[in-house]
N, C-alpha and C positions, 0 to 999 in steps of 0.2 A: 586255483582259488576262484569262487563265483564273484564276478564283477556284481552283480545285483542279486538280490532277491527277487521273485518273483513279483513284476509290480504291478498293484492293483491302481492307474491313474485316472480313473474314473473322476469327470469332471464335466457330470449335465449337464446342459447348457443352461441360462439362466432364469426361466421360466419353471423350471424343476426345482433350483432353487426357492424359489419361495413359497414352493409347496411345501417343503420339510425334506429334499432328496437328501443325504449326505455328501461331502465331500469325501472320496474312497483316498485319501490321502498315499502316496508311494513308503514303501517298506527302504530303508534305506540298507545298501548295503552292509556283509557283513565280514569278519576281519578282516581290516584297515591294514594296511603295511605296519603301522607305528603307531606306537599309545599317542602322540600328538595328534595323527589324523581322527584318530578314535576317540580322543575325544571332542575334537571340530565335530564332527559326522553325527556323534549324542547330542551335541548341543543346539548343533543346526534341524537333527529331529525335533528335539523338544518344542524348539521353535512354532517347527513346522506344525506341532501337532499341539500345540496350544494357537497356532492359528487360526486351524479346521475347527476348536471351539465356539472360538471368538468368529466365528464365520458365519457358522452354524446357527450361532445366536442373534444373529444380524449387525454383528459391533465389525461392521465393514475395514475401518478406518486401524483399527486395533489389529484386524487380521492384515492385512498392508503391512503395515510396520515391520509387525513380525516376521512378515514372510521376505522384506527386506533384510533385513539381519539377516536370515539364514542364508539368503543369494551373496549377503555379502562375506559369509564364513566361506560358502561354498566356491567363492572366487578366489580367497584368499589360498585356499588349500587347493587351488587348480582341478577341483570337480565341477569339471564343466558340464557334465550330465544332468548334475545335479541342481546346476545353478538353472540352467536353459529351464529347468520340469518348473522352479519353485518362481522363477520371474513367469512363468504363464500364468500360477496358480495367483501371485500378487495381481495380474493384470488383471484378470475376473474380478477381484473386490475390487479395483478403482474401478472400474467400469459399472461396479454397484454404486459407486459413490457418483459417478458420473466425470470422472477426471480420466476424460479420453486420453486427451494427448500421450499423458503419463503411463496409461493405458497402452496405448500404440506405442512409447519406447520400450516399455518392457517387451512387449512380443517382439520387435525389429532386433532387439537384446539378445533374446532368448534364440531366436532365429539363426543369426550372425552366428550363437555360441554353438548353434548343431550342424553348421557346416564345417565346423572344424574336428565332427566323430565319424567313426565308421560308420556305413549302412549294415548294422546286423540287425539281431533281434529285439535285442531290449533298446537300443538308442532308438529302433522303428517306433516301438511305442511311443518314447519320450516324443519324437517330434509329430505324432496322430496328435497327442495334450496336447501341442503349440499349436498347432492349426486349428483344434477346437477351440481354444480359446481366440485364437486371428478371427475364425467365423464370427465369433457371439461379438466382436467389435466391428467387425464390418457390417453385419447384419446392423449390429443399431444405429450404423453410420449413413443407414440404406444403401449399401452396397450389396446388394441382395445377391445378386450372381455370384460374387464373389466370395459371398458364404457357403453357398452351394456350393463351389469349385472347391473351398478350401474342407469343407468337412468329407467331401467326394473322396480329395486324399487321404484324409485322415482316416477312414472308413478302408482306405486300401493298406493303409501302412500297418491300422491293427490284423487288417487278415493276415499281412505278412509277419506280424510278430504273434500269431497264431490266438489272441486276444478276441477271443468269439464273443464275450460278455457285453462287454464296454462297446462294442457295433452297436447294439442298440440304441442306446444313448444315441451316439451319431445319425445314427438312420431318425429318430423323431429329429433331432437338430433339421436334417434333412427335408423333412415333410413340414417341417414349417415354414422353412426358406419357398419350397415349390409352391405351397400356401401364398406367399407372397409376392408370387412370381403369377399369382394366377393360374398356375399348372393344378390344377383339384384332382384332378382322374389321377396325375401322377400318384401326390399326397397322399392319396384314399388308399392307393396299391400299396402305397408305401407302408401307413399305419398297417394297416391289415397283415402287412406282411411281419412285422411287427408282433403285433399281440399273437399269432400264430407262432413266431420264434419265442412268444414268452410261455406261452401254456405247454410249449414243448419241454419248458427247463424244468428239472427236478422242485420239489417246491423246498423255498426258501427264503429268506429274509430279500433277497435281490430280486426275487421274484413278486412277492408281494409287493416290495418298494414299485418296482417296473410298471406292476398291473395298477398301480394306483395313482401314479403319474400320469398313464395312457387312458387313464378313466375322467381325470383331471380334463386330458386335452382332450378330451371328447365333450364334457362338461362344458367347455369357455365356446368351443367349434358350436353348439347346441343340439347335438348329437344328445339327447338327455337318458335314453333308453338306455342305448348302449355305456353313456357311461356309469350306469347303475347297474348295468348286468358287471364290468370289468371291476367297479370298486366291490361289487358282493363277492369277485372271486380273490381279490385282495383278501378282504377282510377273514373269507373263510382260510385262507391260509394261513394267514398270521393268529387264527384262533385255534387254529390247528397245532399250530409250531411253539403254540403260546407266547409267540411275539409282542408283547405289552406295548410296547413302542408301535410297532406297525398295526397292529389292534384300533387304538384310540385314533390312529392316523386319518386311519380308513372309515372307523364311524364318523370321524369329524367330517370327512367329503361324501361320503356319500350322504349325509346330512344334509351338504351343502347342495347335491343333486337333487334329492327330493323336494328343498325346499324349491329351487328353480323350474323343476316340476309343478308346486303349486304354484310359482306365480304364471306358468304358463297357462296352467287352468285358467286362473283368476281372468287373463286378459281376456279367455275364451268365452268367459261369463258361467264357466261351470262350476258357481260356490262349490257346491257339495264335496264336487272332489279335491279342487283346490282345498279345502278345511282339510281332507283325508289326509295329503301327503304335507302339510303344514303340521300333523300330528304326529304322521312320521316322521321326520326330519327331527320335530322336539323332542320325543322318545331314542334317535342316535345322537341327539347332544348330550342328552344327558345321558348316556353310556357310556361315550367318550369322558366327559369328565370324569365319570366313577373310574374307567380303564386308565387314564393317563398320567403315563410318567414324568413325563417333560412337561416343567411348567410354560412355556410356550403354547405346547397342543393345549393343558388345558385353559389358560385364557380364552383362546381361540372358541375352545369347546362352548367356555361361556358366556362369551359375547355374545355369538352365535345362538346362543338357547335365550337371552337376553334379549335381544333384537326380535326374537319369534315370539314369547310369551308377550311383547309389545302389542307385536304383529296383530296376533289373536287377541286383545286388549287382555288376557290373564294379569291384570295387574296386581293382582292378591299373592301372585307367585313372584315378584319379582323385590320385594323390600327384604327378605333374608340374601337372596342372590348380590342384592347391589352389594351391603355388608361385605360379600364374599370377594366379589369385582375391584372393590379397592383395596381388600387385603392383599391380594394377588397380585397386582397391579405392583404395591408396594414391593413388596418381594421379588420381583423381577428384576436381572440385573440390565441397565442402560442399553436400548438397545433397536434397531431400526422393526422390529418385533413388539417392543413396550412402548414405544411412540406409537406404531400405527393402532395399538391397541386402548391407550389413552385418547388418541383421536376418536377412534371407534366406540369406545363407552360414552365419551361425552356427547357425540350424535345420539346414540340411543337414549342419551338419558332427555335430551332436547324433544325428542318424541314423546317425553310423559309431559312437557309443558314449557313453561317460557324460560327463560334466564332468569328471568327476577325469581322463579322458585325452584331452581337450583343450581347457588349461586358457585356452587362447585367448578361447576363446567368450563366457565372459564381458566381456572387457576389448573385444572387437569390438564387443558391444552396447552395452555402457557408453562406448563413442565415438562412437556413432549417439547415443546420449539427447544427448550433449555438443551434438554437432552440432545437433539439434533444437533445445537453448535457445538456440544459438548465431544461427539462423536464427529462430526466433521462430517456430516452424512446430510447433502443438501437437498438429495430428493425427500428425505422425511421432513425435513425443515420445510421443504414447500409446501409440501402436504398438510401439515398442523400451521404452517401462516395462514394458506387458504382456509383452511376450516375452521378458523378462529374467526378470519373476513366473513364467512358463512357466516359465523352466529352471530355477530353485529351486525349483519345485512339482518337478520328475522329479527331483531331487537330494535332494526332500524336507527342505531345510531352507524349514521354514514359515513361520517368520518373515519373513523375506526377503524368500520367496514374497506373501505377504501385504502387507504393504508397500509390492513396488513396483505389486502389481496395483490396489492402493489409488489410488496413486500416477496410475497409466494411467485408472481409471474416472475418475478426480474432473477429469481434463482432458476425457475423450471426452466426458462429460455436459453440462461444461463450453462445449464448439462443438458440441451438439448433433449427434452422432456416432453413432447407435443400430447402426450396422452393425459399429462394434467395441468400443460398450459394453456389448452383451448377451456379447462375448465374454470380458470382464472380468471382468461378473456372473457368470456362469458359471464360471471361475477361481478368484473368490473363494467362490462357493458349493463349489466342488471342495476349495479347501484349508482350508476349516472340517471338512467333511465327515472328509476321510484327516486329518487334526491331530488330529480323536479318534476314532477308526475304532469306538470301542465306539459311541459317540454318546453317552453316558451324561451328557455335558455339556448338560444340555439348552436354555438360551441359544444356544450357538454349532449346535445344530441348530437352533435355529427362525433363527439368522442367516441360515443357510445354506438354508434355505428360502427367505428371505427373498429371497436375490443369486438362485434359482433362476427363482422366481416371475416377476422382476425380468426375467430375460434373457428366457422365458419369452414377456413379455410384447412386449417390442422385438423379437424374429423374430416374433411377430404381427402388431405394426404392420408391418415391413417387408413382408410377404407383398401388401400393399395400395398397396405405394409401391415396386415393383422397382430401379427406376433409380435409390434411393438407395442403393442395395448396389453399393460399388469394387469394382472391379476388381483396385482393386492390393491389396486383401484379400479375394480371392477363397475360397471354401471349397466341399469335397462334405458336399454332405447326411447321407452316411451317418456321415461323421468327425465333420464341426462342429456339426450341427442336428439332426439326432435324437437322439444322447443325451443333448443339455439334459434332452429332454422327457421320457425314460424314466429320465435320474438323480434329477430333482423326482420322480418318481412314484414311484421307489422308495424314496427319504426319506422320503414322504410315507404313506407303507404299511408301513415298515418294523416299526411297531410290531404284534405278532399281534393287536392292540385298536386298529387307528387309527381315532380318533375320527372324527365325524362329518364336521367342516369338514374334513378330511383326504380325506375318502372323496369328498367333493361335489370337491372341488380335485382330485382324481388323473382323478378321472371327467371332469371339464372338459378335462383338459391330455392326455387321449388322444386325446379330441376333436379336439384342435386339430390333434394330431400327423397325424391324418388327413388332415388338411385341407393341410398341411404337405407332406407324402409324396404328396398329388395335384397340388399346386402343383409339385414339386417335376419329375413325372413331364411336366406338359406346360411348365414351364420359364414357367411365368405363374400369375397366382392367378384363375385360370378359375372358380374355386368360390364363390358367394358364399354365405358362412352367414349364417343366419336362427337366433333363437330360438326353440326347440324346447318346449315342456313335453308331456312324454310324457304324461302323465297325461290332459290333454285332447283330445289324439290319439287316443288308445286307452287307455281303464281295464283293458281285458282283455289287455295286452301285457306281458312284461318283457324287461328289455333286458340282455344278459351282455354284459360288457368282459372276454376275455383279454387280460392283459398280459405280456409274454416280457419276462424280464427275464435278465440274465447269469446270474444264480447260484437263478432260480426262476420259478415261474409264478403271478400275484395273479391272480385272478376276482373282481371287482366286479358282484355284480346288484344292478339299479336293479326294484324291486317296484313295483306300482302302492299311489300316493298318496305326499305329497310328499317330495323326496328320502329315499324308502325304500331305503336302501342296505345292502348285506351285503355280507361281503368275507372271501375265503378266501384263503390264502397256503399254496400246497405251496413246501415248504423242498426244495432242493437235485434241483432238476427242471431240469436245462439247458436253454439255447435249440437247444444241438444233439441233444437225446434229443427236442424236442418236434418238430424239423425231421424226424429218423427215423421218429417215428410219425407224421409227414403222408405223409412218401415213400411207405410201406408200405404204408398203406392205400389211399390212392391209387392207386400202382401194384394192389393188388390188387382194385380198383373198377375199374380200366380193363380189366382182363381178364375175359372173358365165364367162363373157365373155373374162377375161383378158388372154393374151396367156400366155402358159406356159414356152415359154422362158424368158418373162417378169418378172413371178413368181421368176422362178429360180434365175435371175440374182439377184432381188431384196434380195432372201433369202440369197445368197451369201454371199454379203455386211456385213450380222448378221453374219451369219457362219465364217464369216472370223475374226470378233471382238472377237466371244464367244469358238468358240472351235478351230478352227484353229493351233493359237501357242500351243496345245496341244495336237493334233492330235496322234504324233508320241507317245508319250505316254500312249492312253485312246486306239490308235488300234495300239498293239505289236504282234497280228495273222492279218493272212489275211480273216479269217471266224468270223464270230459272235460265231459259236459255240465253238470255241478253246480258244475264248478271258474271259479274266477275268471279265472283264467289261460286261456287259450287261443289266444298265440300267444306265440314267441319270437323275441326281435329280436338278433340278435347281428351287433355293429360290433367283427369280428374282428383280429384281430394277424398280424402276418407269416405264414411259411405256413400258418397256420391259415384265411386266406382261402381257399386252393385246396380246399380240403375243403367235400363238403354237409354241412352241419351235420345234417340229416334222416336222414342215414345213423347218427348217433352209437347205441350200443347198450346199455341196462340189463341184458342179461342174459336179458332177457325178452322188448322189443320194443323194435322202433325209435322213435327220439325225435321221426318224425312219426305214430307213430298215436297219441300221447298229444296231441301242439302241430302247429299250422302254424308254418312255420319260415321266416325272412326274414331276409338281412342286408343292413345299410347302410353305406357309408364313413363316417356319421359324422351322426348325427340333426341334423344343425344345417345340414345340406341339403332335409333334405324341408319338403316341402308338406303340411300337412294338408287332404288332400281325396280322397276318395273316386274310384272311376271311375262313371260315372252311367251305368245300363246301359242306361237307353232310346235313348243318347243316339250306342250304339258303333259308329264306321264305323274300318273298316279298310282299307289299303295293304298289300296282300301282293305279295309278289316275289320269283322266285327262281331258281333255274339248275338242269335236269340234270346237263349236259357243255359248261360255258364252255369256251373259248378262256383263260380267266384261271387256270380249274382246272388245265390242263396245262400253262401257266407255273409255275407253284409246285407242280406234281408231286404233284397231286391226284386223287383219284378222283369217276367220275361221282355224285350224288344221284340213284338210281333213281326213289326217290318223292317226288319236288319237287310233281310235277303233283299226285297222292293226296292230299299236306296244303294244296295250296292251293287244290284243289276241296272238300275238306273246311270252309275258313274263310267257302268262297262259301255253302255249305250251313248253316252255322250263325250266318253275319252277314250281316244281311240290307244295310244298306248298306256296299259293299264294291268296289274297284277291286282291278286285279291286271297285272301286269307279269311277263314271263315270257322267259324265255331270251334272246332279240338283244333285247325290248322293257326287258330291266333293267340298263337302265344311270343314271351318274349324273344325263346330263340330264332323264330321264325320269323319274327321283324328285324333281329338285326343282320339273318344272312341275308333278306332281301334286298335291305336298306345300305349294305355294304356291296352287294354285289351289281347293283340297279341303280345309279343315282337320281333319286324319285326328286321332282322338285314339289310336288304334295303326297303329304300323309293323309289318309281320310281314315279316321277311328269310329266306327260306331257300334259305340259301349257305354257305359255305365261309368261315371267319374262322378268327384267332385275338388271345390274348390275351397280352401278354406287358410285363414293366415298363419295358420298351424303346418306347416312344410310336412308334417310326418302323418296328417289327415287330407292333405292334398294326395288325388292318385285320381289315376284309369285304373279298369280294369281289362284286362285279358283274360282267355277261357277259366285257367287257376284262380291267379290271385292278383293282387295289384299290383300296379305298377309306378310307382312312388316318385314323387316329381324328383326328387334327388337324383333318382337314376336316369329321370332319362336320358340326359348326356350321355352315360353309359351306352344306353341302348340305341342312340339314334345319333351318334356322333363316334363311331370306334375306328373309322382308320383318317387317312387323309383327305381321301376321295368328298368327306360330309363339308370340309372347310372349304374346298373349291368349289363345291355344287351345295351351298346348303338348301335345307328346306326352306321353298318359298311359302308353302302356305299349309300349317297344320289344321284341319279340322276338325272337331269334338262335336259330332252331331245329339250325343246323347246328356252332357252332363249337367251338374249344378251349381250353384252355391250354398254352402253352409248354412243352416239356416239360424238368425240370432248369430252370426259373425260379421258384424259391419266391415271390419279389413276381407273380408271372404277374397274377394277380385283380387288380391294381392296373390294368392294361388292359380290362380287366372294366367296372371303376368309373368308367375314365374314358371308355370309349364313352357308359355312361349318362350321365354329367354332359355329354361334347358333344355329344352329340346333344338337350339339351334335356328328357330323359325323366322322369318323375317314379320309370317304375318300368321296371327291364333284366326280362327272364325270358332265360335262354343257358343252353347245355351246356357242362359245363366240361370235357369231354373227348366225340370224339365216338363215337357208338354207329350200331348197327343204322339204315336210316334207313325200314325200311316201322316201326320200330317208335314213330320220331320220329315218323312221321307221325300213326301212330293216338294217340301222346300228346298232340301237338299238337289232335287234333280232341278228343277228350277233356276236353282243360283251356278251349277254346271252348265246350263245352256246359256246363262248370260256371261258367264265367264269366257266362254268360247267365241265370243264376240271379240274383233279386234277392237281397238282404240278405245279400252272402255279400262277404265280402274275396278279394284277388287271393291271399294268400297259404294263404285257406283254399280257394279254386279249385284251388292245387296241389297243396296234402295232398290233396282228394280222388281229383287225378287218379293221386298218388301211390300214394292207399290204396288202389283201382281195379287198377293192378297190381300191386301187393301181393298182391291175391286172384286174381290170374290163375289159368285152371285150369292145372295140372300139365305138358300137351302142347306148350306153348309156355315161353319162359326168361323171359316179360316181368316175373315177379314177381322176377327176382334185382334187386338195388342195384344192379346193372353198368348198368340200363336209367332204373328211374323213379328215382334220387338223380343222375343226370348234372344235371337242371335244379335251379338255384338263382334264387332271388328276390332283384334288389338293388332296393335304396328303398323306395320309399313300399309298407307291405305291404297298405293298407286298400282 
């Protein structure tokens, strides 16, 4: 007699969840010894499988229940098999609901119950489900390794119960933990390897389901390409197979791709196409509604299509839809689905206008909270208290406001919730803040600091822990998480005397912001920071912080010795007059022909915002050689990245014949260490007239060959790769088998805040800042000996992308590099050439830093004689220095 049926115990982990994956529920066995157990074993099914309903639906609290009864049928009748499978499947809904503990006895339960079965085949299974489910509690407990360890096994217990399907599941489990672990190369092999076992499988409803979950996580990662190619192969299968369900599924995400898609356009400033794929995206909403079966999908469907005709102001299409939105709405039975969906329309509908004129809004969210006590489901409950605080905070009654956002933190804190209790904090820090708009209260500012600091903190830890950030509260970086940091900072500065701890905390929380806006850019926390004390780095450094703020501009320098800080505030300096004075100068540094009174006056205007009120301080001699100071470190602000800082002008001279000049994303990356010049071998490579150049509609580098017979000439150990020989594979056998401490590229790149428009290129085709990790960090040898100094003698910035230098920063961080040197627009190239050999000879200088190699090469043309232009800014301020400057 078969002790089981063959069981399907497929149990995603819980980010699958709330895409729509299904719960694959176990087949229970079949003749029972005795009609009594047979009919325990129907009953405790039925249970089970009006559970997987109620699950499915999002009625968390209702599937618990049930799936207790059935553990406790299946105790009763000493199926201990059975009992171990259905307390793991119980533990996953409390842990939706947030009731850890209870959470952790059931698995410790279930555990205990499969040391007392044999190791065969089917009990292997049963206890792969317990450990899946032990991961998804450890992982939210941040026990990150632990997850990994526990799904490691489960992944070995299904191969041994011969269960090829359900690995996958496990394997993304997997790739999210190493995600979290900071392991990405791993992650990347992992998926990959992945979507490859999926396209291999016959096609089929688990396949489609599979390809649309793994399009998902490529979606939230910002991988946005690839996950539009993955949901188009969903979608075609399920059209194929006539899958209604998996059909609507698939247009509703891939939907949700293109729309992300546009707004990635939009940030780039490319209306046009941004409208395109906001067209798309409305055209798969409403297909999905027309497709879909489950009344879930289609809410979603129309929220989503609701939200976009907003978007695009279509407001003539949206008065039959709303009709429709609350019909549905109605109709839907109670459910962590119909909350978040009632929360969701009433945002949208606050976007046609204020609460006085639609007075609905209110009473819609205040039946979602209902519904959430009703269900016992406290993460929906925060959710809709917060978003009620929301709409009283824009109505500006504060009390209210205050209240329920009170109301929302003390639960989310409560199930350990940080991805929507830094948004809390943040609310409550907001409505202290506008409650006395003078601030004159000085209590409810330092509260308000307090909720700042608070949230602050939780988008830090998050930055370390990805996959604890839903999906089903999704946010953009530029809306939800950067002006935390810049509204702490400017509480925190507000005063024209902000104290010390003031100064030390704004200084910290730019920091981060850095580190935040590069995570952001490659859609992982790539960056890991170190603590920094500048002082022992370099005594002879100081460090300027611009900070752009809505209504001003703060300068923060950090002076050498301990948090030496100073801090200037121009009142009533916009973020858009400071974005005009980058444009202008910029643009008048990229033209060979602009005068150099022109230059000058323009650099001024900077020079007199950034170091100016500081002057008297940073030069206490009247020689460079007598002053303490002699170099400046500046970890720039929004467009003030795209600018050389070296170019800025006193009136008199340029701000690198006083300082060597370097900036960093954020001192809490570097390394203090030196480049050891006995020690310098170089990798040079580069291109006249690729085959890649006239793909992307480029022109030839005449003097490729000049500058990198020039590197051979003044570094004596030295390789080199050259036209058909530079390509990727041939940089990473050299780069693994050579441990170069400089790469030299001279090629054709650019930079831009667009991670998938950032690249080099090689003789083919590019080489895309994602990869270079790949390329330039593949065995162990890169982590002991990393690149000291990457150089980019040919590339640019983006032109009309203010964030551009954000692709700048992040070539350096993946590539491994301690220190970038790159043109930030490009120039003359016999002129690159000779500056390129120039900054070689001074680097071969002992006792001299990288960043003072470049002021000389800088000062060098500076003095050029008359006959030639090389002494304009148009040529020696093109290169900047990011990182490490020593």
């Amino acid at each position: 007699m078969k002790r089981f049926l063959k069981l399907i115990l497929l149990v995603i982990f819980g980010l699958i969840f709330s895409l729509g994956m299904p719960i694959l529920f176990p087949v229970i066995a079949q003749n029972p010894p005795n009609s009594i157990q047979q009919n325990e074993s129907v009953s405790a099914l039925q249970l089970v499988q009006s559970s997987k309903k109620y699950y499915d639906g999002g009625q968390f609290s209702a599937a618990a229940k049930l799936l207790q009864q059935a553990a406790q049928i299946y105790q009763a009748s000493k199926d201990i098999a059975h009992q171990a499978q259905v307390l793991s499947l119980m533990s996953l809904a409390l842990q939706k609901l947030g009731h850890w503990q209870e959470a952790k006895t059931a698995i410790e339960t279930s555990l205990n119950l499969l040391d007392k079965l044999p190791s065969d085949k089917d009990f292997s299974r049963i206890h792969a489900q317990v450990l899946n489910s032990l991961g998804h509690w450890q992982l939210a407990q941040g026990q990150t390794e632990a997850a990994l360890l526990s799904w490691e096994k489960a992944e070995k217990l299904y191969v041994q119960s011969g269960d090829r399907v359900t690995i996958i599941g496990i394997q993304i489990n997997q790739a999210l933990a190493l995600q979290a672990l900071g392991l990405y190369r791993r992650a990347e092999k992992l998926l990959t390897q992945v979507e490859q076992q999926l396209y291999q499988q016959p096609d089929s409803s688990l396949k489609a389901t599979g390809l649309l979950n793994l399009g998902n996580i490529r979606r939230f990662y910002g991988d946005l390409e690839k996950s539009g190619e993955i949901l188009s192969q969903s979608l075609t299968i399920a059209q194929k197979l006539h899958l209604s369900q998996e059909e609507s599924t698939a247009l509703l995400n891939l939907g949700n791709t293109e729309l992300a898609i546009a707004h990635r356009n939009e940030e780039l400033k490319d209306i046009q196409l941004s409208d395109k794929y906001k067209q798309k995206a409305l055209e798969l909403y409403q297909k999905a509604i027309a497709t879909a079966t489950l009344p879930t999908i289609k809410i979603q469907a129309q929220l989503n299509y609701f939200a976009g005709l907003i978007e695009t102001q279509q407001f003539t299409l949206t008065t039959p839809l709303i009709a429709q939105i609350k019909a549905e709405l109605n109709q839907l039975p109670t459910s962590r689905v119909s909350i978040y969906a009632r929360v969701n329309f009433a945002k949208s509908l606050l976007k046609m206008g204020k609460i006085s004129e639609h007075p609905e809004i209110i009473q819609i969210v205040e039946t979602g909270i209902e519904q959430a006590r009703k269900l016992a489901d406290q993460r929906a409950q925060s959710y809709a208290l917060g978003t009620l605080g929301a709409f009283y905070e824009k109505a500006r009654d504060w009390s209210n406001a205050k209240k329920n956002t009170q109301f929302a933190l003390v639960i989310a804190q409560a199930i350990n919730a940080p991805d929507i209790s830094y948004q809390w904090q943040w609310q409550m820090g907001r409505c202290l803040r506008r409650a006395t708009p003078t601030l004159q209260a000085e209590n409810e500012t330092e509260q308000a600091i307090t909720y700042y600091t608070e949230s602050v903190k939780n988008i830090s830890n998050l930055r370390s822990d990805l996959v604890a950030l839903n999906p089903e509260v999704q946010f953009s970086f530029r809306e939800s998480v950067e002006p935390v940091y810049r509204q702490l900072v400017d509480l925190l500065l507000l005063s024209p005397q902000a104290n010390r701890d003031n100064l030390i905390q704004a200084r910290q929380v730019m920091e981060a912001l850095q580190l935040a806006e590069l995570d952001n850019f490659f859609g992982d926390a790539c960056a890991q920071a170190k603590q920094v004390n500048i002082d022992q780095l370099d005594p002879s450094a100081a460090v300027i912080y611009p900070i752009i703020l809505p209504n001003r501009l703060e300068v923060i320098l950090k002076l050498p010795g301990s948090d030496n800080l100073r801090h200037y505030a121009h009142a009533n300096i916009s973020e858009t007059q400071i974005d005009a004075a980058v444009t202008q100068l910029q643009s008048s540094l990229k033209r060979r022909s602009t005068s150099l009174s022109q230059i000058k006056k323009e650099a001024k205007q900077l020079y007199d915002w950034l170091i100016k009120p500081f002057a008297d301080e940073l030069e206490t001699t009247t020689t460079r050689e007598q002053s303490q100071i002699k170099t400046l470190v500046f970890v720039l602000d929004g467009s003030l990245r795209n600018l050389p800082m070296a170019v800025l002008h006193d009136g008199q001279r340029y701000l690198v014949e006083r300082y060597a000049v370097s900036v960093t994303p954020t001192l809490q990356l570097l390394e203090p260490k030196p480049l050891q010049r006995e020690a310098l071998s170089v990798l040079s490579a580069g291109a006249t007239d690729a085959p890649s150049f006239k793909k992307e509609g480029l022109g030839a580098i005449a003097n490729v060959a000049v500058e990198l017979e020039g590197i051979k000439e003044n570094i004596q150990r030295n390789q080199t790769l050259e036209n058909q020989e530079f390509i990727k594979k041939n940089i990473q056998i050299k780069i693994n088998k050579t441990p170069f401490n400089i790469l030299h590229l001279a090629t054709h790149g650019k930079f831009s805040s667009n991670p998938e428009q950032t690249y080099i290129l090689d003789w083919n085709e590019r080489i895309k800042v994602k990869d270079l990790d790949n390329l330039l960090r593949l065995n162990y040898q890169r982590s002991a000996n990393p690149i000291e100094l990457l150089i980019l003698s040919a590339c640019e910035t983006a032109t009309g992308d203010k964030r551009a230098a954000l692709g700048l920063a992040g070539i350096a961080i993946r590539a491994g590099a301690r220190t970038t040197l790159a043109s930030l627009w490009q120039i003359n190239d016999a002129s690159t050439a000779e500056f390129m050999i120039k900054f070689y000879q001074e680097l071969n200088r002992e006792q001299i830093t990288k960043a003072e190699a470049l002021r000389n090469t800088q000062i060098a043309f500076l003095q050029e004689s008359a006959h030639r232009d090389y002494n304009r800014p148009h040529h020696w301020s093109a290169f900047i220095l990011v990182g490490n400057w020593l």
